[in-house]
N, C-alpha and C positions, 0 to 999 in steps of 0.2 A: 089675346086671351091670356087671362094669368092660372098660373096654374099652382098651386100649392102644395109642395114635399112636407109629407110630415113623416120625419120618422121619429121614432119610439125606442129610447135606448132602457133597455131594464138593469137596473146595475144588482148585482148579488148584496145584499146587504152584508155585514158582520151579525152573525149569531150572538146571542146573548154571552155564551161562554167566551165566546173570541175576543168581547169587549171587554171582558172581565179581565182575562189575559190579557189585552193591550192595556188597561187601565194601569193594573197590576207592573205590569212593568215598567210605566213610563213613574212610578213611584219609586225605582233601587235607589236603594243609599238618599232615600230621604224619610223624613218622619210623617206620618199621616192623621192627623188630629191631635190625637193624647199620647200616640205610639204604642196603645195595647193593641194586641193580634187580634182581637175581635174587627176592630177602626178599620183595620184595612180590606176586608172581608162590607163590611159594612159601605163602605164607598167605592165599594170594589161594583159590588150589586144595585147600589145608589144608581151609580154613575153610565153600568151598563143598559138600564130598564129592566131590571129583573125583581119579581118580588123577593119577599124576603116573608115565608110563613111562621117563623118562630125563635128568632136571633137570639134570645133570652136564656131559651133552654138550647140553645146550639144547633138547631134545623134550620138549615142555608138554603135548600129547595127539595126538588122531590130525591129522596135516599136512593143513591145506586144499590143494586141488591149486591154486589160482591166487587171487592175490594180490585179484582181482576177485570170489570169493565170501567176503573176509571178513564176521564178524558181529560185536557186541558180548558182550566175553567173551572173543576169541580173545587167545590171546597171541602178540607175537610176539617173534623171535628173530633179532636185530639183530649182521649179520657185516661188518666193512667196511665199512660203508654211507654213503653221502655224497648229502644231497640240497644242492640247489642252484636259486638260484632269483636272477633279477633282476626289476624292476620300476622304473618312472620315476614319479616324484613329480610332482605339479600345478607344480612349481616347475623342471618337469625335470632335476632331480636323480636321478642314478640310482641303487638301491639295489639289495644283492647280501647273500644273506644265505645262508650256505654252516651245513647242520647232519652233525656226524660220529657217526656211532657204531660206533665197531672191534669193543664187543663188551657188546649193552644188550641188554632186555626189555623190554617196556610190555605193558602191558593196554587192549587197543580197549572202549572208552566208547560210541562214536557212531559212525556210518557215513554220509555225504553222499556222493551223488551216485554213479555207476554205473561203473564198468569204469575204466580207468587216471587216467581224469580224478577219483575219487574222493578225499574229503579225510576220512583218519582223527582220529577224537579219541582222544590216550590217554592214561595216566596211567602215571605213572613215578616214580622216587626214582634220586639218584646221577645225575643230570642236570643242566647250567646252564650259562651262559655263561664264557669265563675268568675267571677272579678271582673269582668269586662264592665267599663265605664258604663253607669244608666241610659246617658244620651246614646251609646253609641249599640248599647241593646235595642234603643227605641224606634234605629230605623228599619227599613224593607232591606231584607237578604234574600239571600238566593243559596237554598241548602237544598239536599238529595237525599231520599230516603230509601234504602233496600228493603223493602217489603219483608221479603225472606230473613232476614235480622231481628223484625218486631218478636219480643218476648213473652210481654205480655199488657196488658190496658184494653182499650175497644177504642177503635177508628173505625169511624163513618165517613163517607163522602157522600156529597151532595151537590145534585145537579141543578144550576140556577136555571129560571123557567123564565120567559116574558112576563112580565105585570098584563095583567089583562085589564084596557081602559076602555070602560064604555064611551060606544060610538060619538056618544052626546056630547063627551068631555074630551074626545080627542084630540090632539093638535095635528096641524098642518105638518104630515110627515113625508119626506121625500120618499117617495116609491117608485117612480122610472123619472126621465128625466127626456123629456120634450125636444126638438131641434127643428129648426125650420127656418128654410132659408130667407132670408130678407125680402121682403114686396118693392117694386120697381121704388113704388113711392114714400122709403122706409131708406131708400140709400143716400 
């Protein structure tokens, strides 16, 4: 008598944001299209299955309502924005380091710490200090923002979502993944 094992392994997939992140990452210290911080955000969402409701005026998915539930994954959308920050050196020297963005993207990496004292990690292209080389503005960094520093502008994040594909146009997408052991007459 043969008898047939079937087991049924369900694997967790990656969340949309999680690919975003892994996307996002496997991109540092290279350039991503044209090297504007939009591109990378754009391929970001491309590449994870995530729609993308209105990249034009700056809406990357559905808008976190406060700045304090970002996640890894969100993007955000950088209007005005001016942080600023001093601090005094062991030598007491004092140091002031003002960061501007009139009109950037980034992609939240990492989350530290809770509510406005939080310090975002993210990654960006089309970024850098004065002077710095154009090519070397153009590729994916990895910079940290103190929330509590922002002065003034408006920053949004946004939550990338799943593309929703009708059933009809679907592809063959792995969802668990099958096993079973060989038939006498298969060895």
């Amino acid at each position: 008598m043969f008898t047939l094992l079937l087991v049924l392994f369900l694997t967790d997939s990656p969340s949309v944001s999680d690919r975003v992140v892994e996307y996002a990452r496997s991109q540092l210290g290279k350039k991503v299209g044209d090297g504007e911080c939009t591109t990378l955000a754009v391929q970001a969402l491309r590449r994870s299955g995530a729609r993308r409701p209105d990249a034009r005026r700056g809406i990357w998915g559905d808008e976190v309502p406060s700045l304090k539930e970002v996640q890894p994954g969100d993007i955000l959308q950088f209007e005005d924005v001016v942080f600023f920050k001093r601090r005094r050196r062991a030598d007491g020297a004092i140091l002031t380091q003002t960061l501007t963005f009139p009109h950037h993207t980034a992609i939240v990496v990492k989350v530290q710490g809770k509510g406005s004292r939080c310090v975002l990690t993210i990654l960006h292209q089309n970024t850098g200090v004065d002077g710095e080389d154009e090519e070397t503005r153009r590729l994916v960094k990895e910079g940290s923002l103190e929330l509590a520093t922002m002065r003034s502008g408006t920053l949004r994040a946004y939550r990338p979502a799943a593309e929703i594909v009708p059933e009809d146009q679907a592809q063959d997408r792995p969802r668990a993944r099958r096993s079973t052991p060989a038939r006498d007459d298969e060895r």
